[in-house]
C-alpha positions in Angstrom: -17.7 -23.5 9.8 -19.4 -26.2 7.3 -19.6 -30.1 7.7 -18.4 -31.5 4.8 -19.0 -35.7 5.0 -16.4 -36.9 2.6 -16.4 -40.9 3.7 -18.9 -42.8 5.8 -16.2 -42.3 8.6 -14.4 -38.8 7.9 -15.3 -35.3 7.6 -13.7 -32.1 7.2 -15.0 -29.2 9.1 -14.1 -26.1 6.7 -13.3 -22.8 7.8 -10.5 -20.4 7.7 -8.3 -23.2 9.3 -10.1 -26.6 9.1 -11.1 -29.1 11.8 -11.8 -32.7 11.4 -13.9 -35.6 12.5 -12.6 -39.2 12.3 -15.8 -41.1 13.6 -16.3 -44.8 14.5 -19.4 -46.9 16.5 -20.8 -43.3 17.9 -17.2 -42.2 19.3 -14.9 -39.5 17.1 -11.1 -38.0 17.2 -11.3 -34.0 16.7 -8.5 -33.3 14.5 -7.2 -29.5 15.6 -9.4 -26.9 16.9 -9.4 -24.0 15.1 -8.7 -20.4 16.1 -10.9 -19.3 18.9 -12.9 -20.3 21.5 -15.9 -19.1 19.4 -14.8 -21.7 16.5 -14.5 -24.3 19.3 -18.3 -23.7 20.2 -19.5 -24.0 16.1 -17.2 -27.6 16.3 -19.2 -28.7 19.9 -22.5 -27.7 18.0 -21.4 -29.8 15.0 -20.6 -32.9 16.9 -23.7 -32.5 18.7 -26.1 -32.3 15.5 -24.3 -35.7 14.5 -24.7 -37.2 17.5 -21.3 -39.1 18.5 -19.8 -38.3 21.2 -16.2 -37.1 21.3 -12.9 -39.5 22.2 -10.2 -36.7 22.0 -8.8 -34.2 20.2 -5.4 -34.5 18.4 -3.5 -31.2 17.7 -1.1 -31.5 14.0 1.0 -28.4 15.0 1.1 -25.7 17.2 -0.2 -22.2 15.1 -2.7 -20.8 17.2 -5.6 -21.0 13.8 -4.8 -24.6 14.7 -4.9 -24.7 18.2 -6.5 -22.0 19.4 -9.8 -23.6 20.2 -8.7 -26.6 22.0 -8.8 -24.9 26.0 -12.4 -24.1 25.2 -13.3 -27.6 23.3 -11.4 -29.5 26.5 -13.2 -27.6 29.0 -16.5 -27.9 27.7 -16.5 -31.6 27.1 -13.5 -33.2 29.2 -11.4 -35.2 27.1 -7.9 -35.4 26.6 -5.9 -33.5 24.0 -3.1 -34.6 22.6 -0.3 -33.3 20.7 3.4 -34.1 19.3 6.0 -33.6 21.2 7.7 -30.0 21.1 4.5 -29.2 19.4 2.7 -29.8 22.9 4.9 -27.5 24.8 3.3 -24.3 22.7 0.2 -25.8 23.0 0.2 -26.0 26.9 2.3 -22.7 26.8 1.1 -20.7 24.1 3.4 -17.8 24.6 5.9 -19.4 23.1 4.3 -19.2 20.1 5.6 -14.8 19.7 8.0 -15.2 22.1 10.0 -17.2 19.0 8.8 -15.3 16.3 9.8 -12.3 18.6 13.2 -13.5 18.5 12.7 -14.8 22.5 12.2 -11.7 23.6 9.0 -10.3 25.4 6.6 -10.0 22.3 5.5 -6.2 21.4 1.6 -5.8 21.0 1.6 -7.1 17.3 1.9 -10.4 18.3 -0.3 -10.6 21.3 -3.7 -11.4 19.3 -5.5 -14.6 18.8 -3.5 -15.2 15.5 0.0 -15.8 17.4 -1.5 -16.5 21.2 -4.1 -18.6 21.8 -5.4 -19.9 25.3 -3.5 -21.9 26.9 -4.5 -25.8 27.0 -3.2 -28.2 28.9 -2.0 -31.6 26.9 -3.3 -35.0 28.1 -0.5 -37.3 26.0 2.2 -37.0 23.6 1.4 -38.0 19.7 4.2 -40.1 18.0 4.0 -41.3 14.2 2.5 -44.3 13.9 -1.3 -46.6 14.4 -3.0 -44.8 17.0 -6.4 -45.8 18.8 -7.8 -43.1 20.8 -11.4 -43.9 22.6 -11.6 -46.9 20.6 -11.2 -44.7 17.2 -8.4 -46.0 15.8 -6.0 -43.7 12.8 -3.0 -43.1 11.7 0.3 -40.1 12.4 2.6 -39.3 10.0 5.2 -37.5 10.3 5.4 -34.0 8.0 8.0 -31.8 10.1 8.8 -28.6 8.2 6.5 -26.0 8.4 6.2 -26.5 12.3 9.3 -28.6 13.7 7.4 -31.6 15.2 3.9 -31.7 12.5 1.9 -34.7 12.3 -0.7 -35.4 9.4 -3.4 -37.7 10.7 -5.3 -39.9 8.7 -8.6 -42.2 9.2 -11.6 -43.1 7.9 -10.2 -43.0 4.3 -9.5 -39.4 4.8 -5.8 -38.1 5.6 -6.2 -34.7 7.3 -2.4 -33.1 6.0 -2.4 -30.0 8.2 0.2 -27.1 6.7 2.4 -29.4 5.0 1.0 -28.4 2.2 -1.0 -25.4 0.9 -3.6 -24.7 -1.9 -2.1 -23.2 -4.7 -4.4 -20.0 -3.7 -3.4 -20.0 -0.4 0.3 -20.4 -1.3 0.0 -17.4 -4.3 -1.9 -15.6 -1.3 1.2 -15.7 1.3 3.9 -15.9 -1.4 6.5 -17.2 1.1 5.1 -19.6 3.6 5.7 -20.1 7.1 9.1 -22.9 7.1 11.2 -23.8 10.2 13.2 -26.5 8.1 12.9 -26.0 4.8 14.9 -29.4 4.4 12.3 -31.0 6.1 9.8 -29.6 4.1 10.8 -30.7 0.9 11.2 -34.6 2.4 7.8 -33.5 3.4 6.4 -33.0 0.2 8.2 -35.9 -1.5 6.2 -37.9 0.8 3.0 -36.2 0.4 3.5 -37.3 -3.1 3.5 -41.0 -2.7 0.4 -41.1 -1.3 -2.5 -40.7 -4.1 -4.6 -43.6 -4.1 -4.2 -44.3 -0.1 -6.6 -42.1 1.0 -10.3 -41.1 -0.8 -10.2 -37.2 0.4 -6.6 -35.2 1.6 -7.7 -32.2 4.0 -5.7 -29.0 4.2 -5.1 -27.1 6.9 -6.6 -24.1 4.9 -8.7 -24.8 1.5 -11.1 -27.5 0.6 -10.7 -31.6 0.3 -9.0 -32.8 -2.3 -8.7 -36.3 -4.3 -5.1 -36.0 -5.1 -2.6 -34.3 -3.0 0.4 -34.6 -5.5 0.0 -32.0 -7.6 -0.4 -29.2 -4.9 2.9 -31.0 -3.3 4.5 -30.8 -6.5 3.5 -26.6 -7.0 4.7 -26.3 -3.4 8.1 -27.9 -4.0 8.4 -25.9 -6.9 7.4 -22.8 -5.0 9.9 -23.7 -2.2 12.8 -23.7 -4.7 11.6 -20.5 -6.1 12.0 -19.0 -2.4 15.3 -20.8 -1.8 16.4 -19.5 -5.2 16.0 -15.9 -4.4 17.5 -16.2 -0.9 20.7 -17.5 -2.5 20.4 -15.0 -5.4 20.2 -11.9 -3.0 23.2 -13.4 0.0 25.0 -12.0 -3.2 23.9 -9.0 -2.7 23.4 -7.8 0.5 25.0 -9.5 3.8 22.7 -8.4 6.5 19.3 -10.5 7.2 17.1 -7.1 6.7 18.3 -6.5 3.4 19.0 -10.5 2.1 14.9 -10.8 2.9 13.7 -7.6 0.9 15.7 -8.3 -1.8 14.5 -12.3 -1.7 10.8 -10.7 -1.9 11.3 -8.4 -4.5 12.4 -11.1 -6.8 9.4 -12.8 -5.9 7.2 -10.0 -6.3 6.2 -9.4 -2.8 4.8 -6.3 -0.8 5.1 -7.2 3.2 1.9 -5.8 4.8 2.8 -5.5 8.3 5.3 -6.7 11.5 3.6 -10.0 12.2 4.1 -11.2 8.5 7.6 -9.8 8.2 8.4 -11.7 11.4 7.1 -15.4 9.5 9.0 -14.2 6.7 12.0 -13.6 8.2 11.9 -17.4 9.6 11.6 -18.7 6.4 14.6 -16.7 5.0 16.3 -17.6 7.9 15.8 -21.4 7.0 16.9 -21.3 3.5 20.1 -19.5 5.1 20.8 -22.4 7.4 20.1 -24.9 5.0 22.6 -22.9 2.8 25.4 -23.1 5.5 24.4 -26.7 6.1 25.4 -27.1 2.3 28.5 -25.3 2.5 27.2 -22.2 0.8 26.9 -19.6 3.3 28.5 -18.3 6.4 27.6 -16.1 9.0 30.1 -13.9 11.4 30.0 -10.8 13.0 31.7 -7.5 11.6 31.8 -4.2 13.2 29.0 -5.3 15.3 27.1 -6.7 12.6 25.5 -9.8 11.8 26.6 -10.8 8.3 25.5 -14.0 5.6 28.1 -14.1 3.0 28.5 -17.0 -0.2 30.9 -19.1 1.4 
């Protein structure tokens, strides 16, 4: 994990999921935790070599790269967590995390690893959108439910740390269709994003390096998004079960599936754009012959 100082109160700790540090008169906010416990040790030796001492740690969402490091970070150091509501609930009980993409049902061994169920932490308050000062470090949460029901961006220190409501453009050609719950929400998501160039010096991704300007990448992942929603819509007119509306839906986006836990984050994101078909008047769902079907309604 690298230190990247991007204000003279903000920095983004990058790594395969990125941290951050919102600092002020020697105190900081930890924004997310990373994946592991071993992540969680390269953040404490971080905050160590810059010689402030942490205030908390916020949690955006509740992925386990995002969370995952947060039982070690609080037990090592002793201050609070805190996460949004819902969001906290995973965090404190992390099985929850496969349990839903297991269709809440005991999850088989594919999704018992670090990437889908972190250690369990236990959450000190509840986040809410809005000015925030933790520990004397004072910062902002905004709302971006979407790709988690409950995410919160966080921003301070002339840095806004956006989490996973938006991706890189590599990281979104790399997954192809992203992880949505609410794919509505998303896209007010993303309008947002874009109204906020020129508020903030640096914008943080959950995954990628800082950037200037966040519009553009919320622009190629709206665009993205419609792609996805397209081809949902194109194949409900071809196939009526889930199995077959999502492998069709890929196909037309080009994508090869490379193994359970992926089809499962898939499959949530078809299942999204099919609700927010039937929310539209669309689609409908019933049951025939002991089958679940979508049909154009």
């Amino acid at each position: 994990m690298d230190l990247v100082r991007l204000t003279g109160s903000a920095y983004q700790l990058h790594g395969g999921s990125n941290a951050g540090l919102i600092v002020q008169d020697g105190r900081a906010i930890l924004v997310d935790t990373g994946l592991d416990k071993d992540t969680a040790k390269k953040i404490l030796r971080i905050v160590e070599s810059l010689r402030v001492r942490l205030a908390a740690v916020v949690i955006t969402h509740a992925h386990a790269d995002h969370f995952g490091g947060a039982a070690t970070v609080r037990a090592r150091t002793g201050v609070p967590v805190y996460a949004p509501a819902l969001e906290a609930a995973i965090v404190a009980n992390p099985i929850l995390e496969p349990l839903y993409l297991f269709s809440g049902a005991s999850p088989a061994a594919e999704w018992r690893h670090k990437f889908t169920l972190a250690d369990a932490c236990p959450v000190d308050g509840l986040l809410e959108a809005g000015d925030v000062t933790l520990g004397g470090v004072p910062f902002t949460v905004i709302a971006a439910p979407g790709h988690a029901p409950n995410q919160m961006m966080i921003a301070g220190g002339g840095v806004c740390f956006v989490a996973d409501a938006c991706f890189a453009p590599e990281i979104l050609r790399k997954h192809g269709i992203p992880f949505y719950v609410d794919v509505e929400q998303t896209t007010e998501t993303l309008n947002k994003l874009s109204t906020l160039d020129g508020k903030y010096s640096f914008f943080v991704p959950g995954h990628g390096e800082a950037v200037r300007e966040i519009g553009p990448w919320a622009e190629e992942n709206a665009a993205r998004l419609a792609e996805i929603r397209q081809a949902v819509a194109a194949s409900l007119a071809e196939a009526d079960d889930l199995g077959g509306i999502l492998q069709r839906a890929a196909a037309r986006l080009g994508l090869q599936i490379p193994n359970p836990v992926v089809y499962t984050l898939t499959q949530t994101t078809i299942l999204a754009c099919l609700s927010a078909l039937q929310k539209a008047g669309s689609a409908s769902v019933r049951v025939v012959d002991n089958r679940l079907c979508w049909t154009p309604a």
